[in-house]
C-alpha positions in Angstrom: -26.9 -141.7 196.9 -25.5 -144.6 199.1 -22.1 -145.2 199.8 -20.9 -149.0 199.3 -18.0 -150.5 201.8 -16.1 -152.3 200.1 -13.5 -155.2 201.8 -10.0 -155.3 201.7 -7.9 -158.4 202.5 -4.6 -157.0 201.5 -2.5 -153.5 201.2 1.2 -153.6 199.8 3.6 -151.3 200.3 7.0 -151.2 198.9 9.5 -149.3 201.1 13.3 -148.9 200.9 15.0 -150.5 203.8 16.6 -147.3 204.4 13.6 -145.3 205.3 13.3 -145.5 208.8 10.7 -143.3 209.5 8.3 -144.9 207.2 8.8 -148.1 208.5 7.7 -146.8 212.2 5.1 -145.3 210.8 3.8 -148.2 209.2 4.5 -150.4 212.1 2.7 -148.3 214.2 -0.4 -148.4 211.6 -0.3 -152.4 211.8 1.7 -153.3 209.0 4.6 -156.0 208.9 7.1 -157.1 206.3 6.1 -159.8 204.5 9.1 -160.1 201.9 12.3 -158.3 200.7 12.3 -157.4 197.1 15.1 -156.1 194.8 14.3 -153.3 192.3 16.3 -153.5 189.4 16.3 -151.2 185.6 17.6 -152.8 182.5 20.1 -150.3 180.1 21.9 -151.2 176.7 24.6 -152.0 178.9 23.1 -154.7 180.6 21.2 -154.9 184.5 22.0 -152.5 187.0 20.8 -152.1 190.2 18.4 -149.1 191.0 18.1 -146.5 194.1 
C-alpha cells in the first residue's frame, strides 16, 4: 500500500473571540485572522444572536 500526500492551500477555523487560549495556540501554530464572522440562529420569534 502507498500512502498519497495530498496539498492543502487552506485551513479555517472558526473561533469565538473570547477564547484566548485558542487563539495563542493557533497563533503559535501559524495561523492569522482573516475575517470576523457573526453566528446567528433563527426562532419563531424572529433572529437572535447565538453564544
Amino acid at each position: 500500500m502507498v500512502a498519497h500526500r495530498r496539498l492543502v492551500d487552506h485551513v479555517a477555523l472558526n473561533v469565538r473571540a473570547d477564547n484566548v487560549a485558542a487563539l495563542r495556540l493557533y497563533g503559535r501554530l501559524g495561523f492569522t485572522p482573516v475575517a470576523e464572522y457573526g453566528e446567528f440562529a433563527l426562532s419563531v420569534w424572529g433572529s437572535v444572536a447565538a453564544g
